[in-house]
C-alpha positions in Angstrom: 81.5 137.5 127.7 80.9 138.9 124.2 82.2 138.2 121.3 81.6 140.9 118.4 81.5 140.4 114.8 84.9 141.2 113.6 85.4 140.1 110.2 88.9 138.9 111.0 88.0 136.7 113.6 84.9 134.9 112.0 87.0 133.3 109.2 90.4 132.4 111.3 90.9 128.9 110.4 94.9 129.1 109.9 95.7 129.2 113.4 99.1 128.1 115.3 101.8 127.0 113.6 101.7 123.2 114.2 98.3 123.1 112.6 97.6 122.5 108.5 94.7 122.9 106.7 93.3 120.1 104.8 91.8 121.1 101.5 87.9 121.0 101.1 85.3 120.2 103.6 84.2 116.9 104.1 81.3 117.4 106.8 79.1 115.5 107.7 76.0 116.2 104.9 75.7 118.7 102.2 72.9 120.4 104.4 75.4 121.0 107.5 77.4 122.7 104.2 74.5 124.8 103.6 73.6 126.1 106.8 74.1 129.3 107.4 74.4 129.0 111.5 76.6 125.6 111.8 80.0 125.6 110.8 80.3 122.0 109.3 84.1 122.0 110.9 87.4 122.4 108.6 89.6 119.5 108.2 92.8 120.2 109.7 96.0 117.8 110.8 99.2 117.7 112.8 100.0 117.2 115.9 97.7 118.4 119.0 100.5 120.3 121.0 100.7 119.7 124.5 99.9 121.4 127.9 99.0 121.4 131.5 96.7 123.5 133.2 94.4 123.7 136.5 91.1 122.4 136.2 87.5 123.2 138.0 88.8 120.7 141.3 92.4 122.5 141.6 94.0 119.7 140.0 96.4 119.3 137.4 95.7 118.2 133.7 97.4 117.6 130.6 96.0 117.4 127.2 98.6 114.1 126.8 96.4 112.6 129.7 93.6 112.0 127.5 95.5 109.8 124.9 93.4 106.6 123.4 90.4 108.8 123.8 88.9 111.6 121.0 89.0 114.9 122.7 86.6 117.7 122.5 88.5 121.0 123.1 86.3 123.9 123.2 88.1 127.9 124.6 85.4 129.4 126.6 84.8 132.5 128.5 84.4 130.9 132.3 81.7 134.0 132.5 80.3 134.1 128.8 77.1 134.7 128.1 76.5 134.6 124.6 78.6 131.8 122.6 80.1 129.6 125.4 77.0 128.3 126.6 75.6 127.3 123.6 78.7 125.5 122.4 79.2 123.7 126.2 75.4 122.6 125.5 76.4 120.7 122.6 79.7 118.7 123.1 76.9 117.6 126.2 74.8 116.7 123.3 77.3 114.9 121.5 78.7 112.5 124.5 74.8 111.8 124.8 74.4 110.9 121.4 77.4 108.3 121.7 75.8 106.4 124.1 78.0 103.7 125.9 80.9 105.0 123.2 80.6 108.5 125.4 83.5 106.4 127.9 86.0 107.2 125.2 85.2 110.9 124.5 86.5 113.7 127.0 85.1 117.3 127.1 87.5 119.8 127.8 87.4 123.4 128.1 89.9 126.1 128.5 89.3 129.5 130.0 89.0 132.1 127.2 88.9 135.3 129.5 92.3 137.3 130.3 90.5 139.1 133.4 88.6 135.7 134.9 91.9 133.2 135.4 91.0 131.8 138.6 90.0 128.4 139.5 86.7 129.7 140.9 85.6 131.1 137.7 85.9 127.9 135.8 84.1 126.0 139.2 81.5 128.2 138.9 80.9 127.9 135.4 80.6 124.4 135.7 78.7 124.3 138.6 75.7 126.7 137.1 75.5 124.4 133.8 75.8 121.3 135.2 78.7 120.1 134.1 81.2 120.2 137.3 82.0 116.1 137.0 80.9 115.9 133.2 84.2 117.6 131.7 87.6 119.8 132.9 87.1 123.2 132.4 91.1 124.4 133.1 92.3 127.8 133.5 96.4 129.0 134.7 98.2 131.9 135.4 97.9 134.5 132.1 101.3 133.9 130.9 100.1 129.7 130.8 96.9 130.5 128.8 98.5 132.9 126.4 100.7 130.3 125.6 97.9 127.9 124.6 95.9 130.6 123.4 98.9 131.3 120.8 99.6 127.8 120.2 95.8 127.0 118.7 95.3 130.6 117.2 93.2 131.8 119.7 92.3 136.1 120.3 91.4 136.7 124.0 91.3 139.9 124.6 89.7 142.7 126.3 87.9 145.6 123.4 86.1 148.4 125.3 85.3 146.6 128.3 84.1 143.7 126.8 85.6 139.9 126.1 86.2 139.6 122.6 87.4 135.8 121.6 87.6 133.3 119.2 84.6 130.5 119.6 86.7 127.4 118.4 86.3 124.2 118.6 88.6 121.5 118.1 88.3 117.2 117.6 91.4 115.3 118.6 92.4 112.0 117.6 92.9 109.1 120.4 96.5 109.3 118.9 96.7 113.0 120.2 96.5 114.4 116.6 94.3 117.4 114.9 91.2 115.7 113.1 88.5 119.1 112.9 88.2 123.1 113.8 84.7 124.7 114.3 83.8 127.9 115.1 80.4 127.7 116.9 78.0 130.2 116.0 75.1 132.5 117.9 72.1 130.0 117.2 69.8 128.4 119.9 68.5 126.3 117.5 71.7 124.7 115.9 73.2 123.4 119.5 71.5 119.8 118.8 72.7 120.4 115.1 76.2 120.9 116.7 75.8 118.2 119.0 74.9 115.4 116.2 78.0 117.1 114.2 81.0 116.2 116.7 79.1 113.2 117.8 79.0 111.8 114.0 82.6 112.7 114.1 84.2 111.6 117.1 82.3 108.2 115.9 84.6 108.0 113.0 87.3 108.1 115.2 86.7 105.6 117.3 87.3 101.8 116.9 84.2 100.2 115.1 82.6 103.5 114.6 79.9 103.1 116.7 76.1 104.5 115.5 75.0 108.0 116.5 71.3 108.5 116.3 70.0 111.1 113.9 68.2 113.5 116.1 68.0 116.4 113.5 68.6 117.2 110.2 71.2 119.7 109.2 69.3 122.3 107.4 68.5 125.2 108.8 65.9 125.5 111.5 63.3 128.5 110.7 63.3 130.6 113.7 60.2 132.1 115.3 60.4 136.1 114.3 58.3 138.9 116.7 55.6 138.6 113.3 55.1 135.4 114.4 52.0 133.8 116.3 53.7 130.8 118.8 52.2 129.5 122.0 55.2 128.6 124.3 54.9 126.1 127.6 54.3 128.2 130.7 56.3 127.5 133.9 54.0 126.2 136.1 51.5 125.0 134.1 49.5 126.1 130.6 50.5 128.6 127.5 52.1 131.8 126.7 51.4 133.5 123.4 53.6 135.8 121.8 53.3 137.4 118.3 51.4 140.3 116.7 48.4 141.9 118.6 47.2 144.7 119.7 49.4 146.2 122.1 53.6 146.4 122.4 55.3 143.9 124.4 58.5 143.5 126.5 59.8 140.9 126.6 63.4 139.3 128.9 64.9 136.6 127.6 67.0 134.8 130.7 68.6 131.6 131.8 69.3 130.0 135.2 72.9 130.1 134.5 73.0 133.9 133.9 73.2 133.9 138.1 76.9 133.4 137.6 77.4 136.8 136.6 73.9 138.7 138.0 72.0 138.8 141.4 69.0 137.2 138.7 66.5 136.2 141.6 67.0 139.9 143.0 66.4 141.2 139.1 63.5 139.4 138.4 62.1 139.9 141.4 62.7 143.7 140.6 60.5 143.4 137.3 57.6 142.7 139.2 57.7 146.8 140.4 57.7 148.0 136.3 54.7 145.5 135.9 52.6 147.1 138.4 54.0 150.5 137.0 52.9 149.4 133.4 49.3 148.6 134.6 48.6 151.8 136.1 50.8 153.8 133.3 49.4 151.8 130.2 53.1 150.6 129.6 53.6 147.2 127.8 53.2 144.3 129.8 56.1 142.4 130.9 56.7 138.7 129.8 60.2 136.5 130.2 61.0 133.7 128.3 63.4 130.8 129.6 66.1 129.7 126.7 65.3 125.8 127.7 67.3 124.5 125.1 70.3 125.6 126.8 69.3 124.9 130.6 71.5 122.1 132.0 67.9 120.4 133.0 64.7 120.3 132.4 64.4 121.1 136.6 66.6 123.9 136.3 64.0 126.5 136.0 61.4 125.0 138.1 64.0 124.5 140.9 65.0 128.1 140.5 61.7 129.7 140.3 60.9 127.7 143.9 63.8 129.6 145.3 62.2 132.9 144.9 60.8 135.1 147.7 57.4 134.9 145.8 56.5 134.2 142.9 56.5 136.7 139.8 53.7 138.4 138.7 54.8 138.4 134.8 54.4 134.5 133.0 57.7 132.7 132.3 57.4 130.8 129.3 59.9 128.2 127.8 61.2 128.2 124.3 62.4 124.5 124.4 63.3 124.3 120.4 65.7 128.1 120.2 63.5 129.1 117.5 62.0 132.1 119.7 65.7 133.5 120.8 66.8 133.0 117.2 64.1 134.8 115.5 64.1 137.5 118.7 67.6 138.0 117.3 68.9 137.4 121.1 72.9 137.9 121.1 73.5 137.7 125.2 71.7 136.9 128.2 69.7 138.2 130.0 68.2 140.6 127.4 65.0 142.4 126.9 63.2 143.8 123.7 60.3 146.0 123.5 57.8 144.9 120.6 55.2 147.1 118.8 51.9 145.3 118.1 52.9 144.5 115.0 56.0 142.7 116.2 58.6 145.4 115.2 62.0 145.9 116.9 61.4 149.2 118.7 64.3 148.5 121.7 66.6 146.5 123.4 68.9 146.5 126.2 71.5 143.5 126.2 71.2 143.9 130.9 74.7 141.1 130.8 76.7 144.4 129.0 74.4 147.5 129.3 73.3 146.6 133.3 69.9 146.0 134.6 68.0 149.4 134.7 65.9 150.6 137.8 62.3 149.9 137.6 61.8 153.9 136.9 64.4 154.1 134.5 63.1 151.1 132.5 59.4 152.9 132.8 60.8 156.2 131.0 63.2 154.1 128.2 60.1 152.5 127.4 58.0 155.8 127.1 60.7 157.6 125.3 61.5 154.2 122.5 57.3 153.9 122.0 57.4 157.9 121.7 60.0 158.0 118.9 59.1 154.6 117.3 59.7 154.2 113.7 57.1 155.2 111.2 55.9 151.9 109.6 55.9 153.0 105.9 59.5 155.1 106.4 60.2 155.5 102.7 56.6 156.7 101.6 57.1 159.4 104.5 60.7 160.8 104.3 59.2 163.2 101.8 57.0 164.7 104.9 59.2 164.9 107.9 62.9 165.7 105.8 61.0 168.7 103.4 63.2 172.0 103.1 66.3 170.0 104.0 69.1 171.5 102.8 70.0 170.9 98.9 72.8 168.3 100.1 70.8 166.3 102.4 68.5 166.3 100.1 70.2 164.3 98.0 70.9 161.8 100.6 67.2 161.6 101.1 66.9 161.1 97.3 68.6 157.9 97.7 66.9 156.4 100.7 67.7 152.8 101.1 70.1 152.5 97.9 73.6 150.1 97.8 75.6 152.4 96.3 79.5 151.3 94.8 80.9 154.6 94.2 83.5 155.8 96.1 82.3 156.8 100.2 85.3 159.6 100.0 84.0 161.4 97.5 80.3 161.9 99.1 82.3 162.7 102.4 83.8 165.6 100.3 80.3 166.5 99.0 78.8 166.9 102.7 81.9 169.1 103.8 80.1 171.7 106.2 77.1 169.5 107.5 77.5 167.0 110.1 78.2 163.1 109.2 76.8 160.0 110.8 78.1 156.9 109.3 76.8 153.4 110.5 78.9 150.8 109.3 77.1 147.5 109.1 76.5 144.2 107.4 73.7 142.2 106.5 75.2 139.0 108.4 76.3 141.2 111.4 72.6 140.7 114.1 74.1 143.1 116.2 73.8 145.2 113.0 70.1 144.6 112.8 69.3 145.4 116.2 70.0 148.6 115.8 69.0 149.5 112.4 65.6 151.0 113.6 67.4 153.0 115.9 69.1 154.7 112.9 65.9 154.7 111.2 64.4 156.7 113.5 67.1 159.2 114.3 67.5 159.9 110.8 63.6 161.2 110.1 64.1 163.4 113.5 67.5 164.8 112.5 68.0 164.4 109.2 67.5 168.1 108.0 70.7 168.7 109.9 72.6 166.1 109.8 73.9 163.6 107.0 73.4 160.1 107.9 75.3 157.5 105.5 75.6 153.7 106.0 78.4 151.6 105.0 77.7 148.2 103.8 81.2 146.6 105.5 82.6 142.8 104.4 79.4 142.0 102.8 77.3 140.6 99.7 75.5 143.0 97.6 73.0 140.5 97.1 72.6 140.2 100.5 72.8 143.2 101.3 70.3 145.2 99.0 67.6 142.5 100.5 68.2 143.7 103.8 67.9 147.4 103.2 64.7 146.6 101.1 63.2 145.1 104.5 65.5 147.7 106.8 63.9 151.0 104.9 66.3 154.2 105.9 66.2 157.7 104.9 69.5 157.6 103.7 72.0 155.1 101.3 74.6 153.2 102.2 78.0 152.5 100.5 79.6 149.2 100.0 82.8 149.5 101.7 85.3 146.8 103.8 86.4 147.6 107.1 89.9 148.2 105.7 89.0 151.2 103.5 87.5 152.3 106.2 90.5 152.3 108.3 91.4 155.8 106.4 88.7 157.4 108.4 88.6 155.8 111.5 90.1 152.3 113.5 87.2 150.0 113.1 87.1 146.7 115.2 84.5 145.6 114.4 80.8 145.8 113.6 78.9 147.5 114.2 80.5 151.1 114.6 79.3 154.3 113.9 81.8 157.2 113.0 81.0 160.6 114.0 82.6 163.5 111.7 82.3 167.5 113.1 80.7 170.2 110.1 84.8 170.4 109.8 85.3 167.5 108.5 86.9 166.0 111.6 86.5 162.1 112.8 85.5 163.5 117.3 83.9 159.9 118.1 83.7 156.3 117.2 81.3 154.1 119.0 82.2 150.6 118.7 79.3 148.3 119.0 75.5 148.4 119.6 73.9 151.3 120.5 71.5 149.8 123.3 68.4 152.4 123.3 67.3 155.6 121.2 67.7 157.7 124.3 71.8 157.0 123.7 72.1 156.6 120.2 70.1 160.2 120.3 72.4 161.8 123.0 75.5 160.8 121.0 73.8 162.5 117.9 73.2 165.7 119.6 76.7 166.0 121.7 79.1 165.2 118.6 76.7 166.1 115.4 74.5 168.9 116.9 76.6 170.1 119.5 74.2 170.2 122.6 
């Protein structure tokens, strides 16, 4: 369902042992090259190995089966959320592109999820993206899928609950051998990039190379940040605006499809209780935006909306190009985000991972995240709210947003009596982003107590020092990897946060996103404070 940014796992391009890389990437434009959120696809050769497994109808299929055709083999999560639908939403894109070609292109999928193996996981899945008679999504007993798994270097595996795999991508040849390896990344705007990518490439496979359409260019699509004014199409008829103005917003992102895995009607219809609470309470008002680009159909939504007991009492607006979810930095669905006026991060809740909150529990979150919302000019004001901080954390404070390359150890050592907080992060890492106010904040409220330190993991400087001069903390961060970091703590990936007692002592890691102040707050008091 999720898969988290673990440095290991975004570059993995040598994969199973009958697979060689070919040297340098000859993609499709220099632009695809450039762009930051589509993987232009790595060369590779040999030969496609083998296998049979179920598909969405029961029925037996072979990889072999599809010889004299170019095959698009894509490992999905039958009950992803994040990645999977995105990629699926292309290699549609691409057959569409190829036109009466499409005959000698076959979609394939296999089931990327150790704990869904069962036929009715893949059925589902390609029932609720309309794709049941458009590809063969297979799945097999564990020890079948490992097999394959191992055979084209894929990680499947369960990390704290969650699905953690690898997002690849693979063209075969119509002579069953290994033509290209992508590893699809978290953009709603890139899928039609991704689309005219395989397209132009299973074209050059195939007798007479027949013409693909350009649809899109390759560079990268701006996205459409909370700072922005946009008007999106509202379902039913006229606008939605979102942007700055004068009040916070919250704001769900959804999709039809996320009713595999929720009771979504049931949840939406819930929202309707905190938007009457909001209107009596003077809450932010409520509005949900529909990730179009990745609907199976433009009458998905509509159809959906009609099944409803009533109708919702919050507008529904479409985001039809991705540039909304992309600049809403939107990593799962469904997911909600409270905005301040000014379009500033204040909260989120991912609802696929975290679960959907009662209508009273969502009312006080909100309350408590607008309470302890980050000051707007954080580095001006550290001075105020961290005076008389111990000599040591003042120092810390002294450095507020700095890159800093010496040695994280010796600063540990430093701090030896005072309670540590270390986010590890990176500037590429979204995840990492969403949470930064959180830290932000926590560190004005607690930072006379506690040392907070980030560390910069796997990343640029460059990069890096830009995003902590728009990410202003009380506090600097070291550049670090996440195997130097191993000494302290086992880091899977990003982000973590590393909890070390006034002794010195490593008594928690959290893996991942912290969700909400409230928890990122409790954690600080229970294994810093003590409370």
């Amino acid at each position: 369902m999720v898969v988290l940014a673990v440095a290991t796992m975004v570059v993995a391009a040598g994969v199973g042992a009958a697979l060689a890389l070919v040297t340098g990437r000859n993609s499709s434009s220099a632009s695809a090259t450039n762009n930051p959120v589509l993987d232009p696809g790595t060369p590779i050769s040999g030969r496609a190995v083998n296998f049979t497994l179920t598909d969405q109808f029961g029925r037996s299929v072979s990889l072999s089966d599809f010889r004299g055709k170019v095959v698009i083999l894509a490992f999905n999560d039958p009950v992803c959320t994040t990645v999977c639908p995105l990629t699926t939403t292309a290699m549609l894109e691409a057959k569409a592109l190829l036109g009466n070609a499409a005959s000698r292109v076959e979609l394939l999928g296999v089931g990327a999820n150790p704990t869904a193996t069962a036929v009715k996981w893949v059925r589902d899945y390609s029932r609720v993206h309309g794709m049941t008679d458009k590809w063969h999504f297979l799945t097999g007993a564990l020890p079948e899928l490992k097999r394959v798994w191992k055979t084209y270097g894929i990680e499947a595996r369960v990390v704290h609950g969650l699905i953690d795999h690898t997002p690849a991508l693979y063209v075969i040849t119509p002579r069953g051998t290994l033509s290209r390896l992508y590893l699809t990344q978290m953009s709603y705007a890139s899928v039609d990039q991704l689309g005219q990518e395989l397209a132009q490439n299973a074209s050059r496979l195939l007798p007479g190379h027949p013409a693909v359409p350009s649809v899109t260019t390759y560079n990268q699509i701006p996205a459409i940040d909370p700072g922005t004014p946009v008007r999106l199409p509202r379902a039913g008829g006229g606008s939605v605006r979102l942007g700055p103005g004068d009040e916070s917003r919250l704001v769900l992102f959804f999709d039809t499809w996320d009713s595999e895995v929720t009771n979504l009607g049931a949840r939406l219809d819930s929202l309707d209780r905190y938007q009457r609470a909001a209107a009596r309470g003077r809450l932010p008002a409520l509005v949900a935006v529909d990730e179009g680009s990745v609907e199976p159909s433009a009458s998905a939504l509509p159809r959906f909306l009609r099944r409803l007991p009533h109708p919702l009492s919050y507008p529904v607006a479409i985001d039809r190009s991705g540039r909304v979810g992309d600049g809403y930095r939107v990593q799962d669905e469904p997911w909600l985000e409270l905005l301040s006026p000014a379009g500033e991060f204040l909260w989120y809740r991912d609802l696929s991972t975290a679960g959907w909150p009662t209508s009273g529990a969502l009312v006080k979150q909100v309350r408590y995240a607008l309470a302890h919302a980050p000051k707007p000019n954080l580095q001006s004001d550290t001075g105020g709210q961290l005076a008389g901080s111990p000599t040591a954390l003042q120092a810390l404070h002294a450095q507020a947003g700095q890159l800093l390359s010496s040695a994280l150890d010796a600063r540990l050592r430093a701090l030896h009596g005072y309670p540590i907080v270390i986010n590890a992060w990176a500037s590429w890492c979204t995840p990492c982003q969403q949470e930064f106010g959180l830290f932000a904040s926590a560190s004005l409220r607690y930072g006379r107590k506690v040392a907070f330190l980030g560390a910069d993991t796997d990343d640029s400087a460059g990069s890096a020092r830009t995003f902590l001069k728009h990410h202003p903390v009380s506090y600097p961060s070291y550049e670090t990897t996440i195997a130097a970091l191993g000494s302290l703590a086992s880091v899977e990936g990003l982000p973590t946060t590393i909890f070390i007692n006034r002794a010195g002592k490593v008594v928690d890691v959290h893996t991942g996103q912290y969700t909400s102040q409230s928890t990122l707050d409790g954690d600080i008091q229970s294994y810093s404070l003590g409370r």
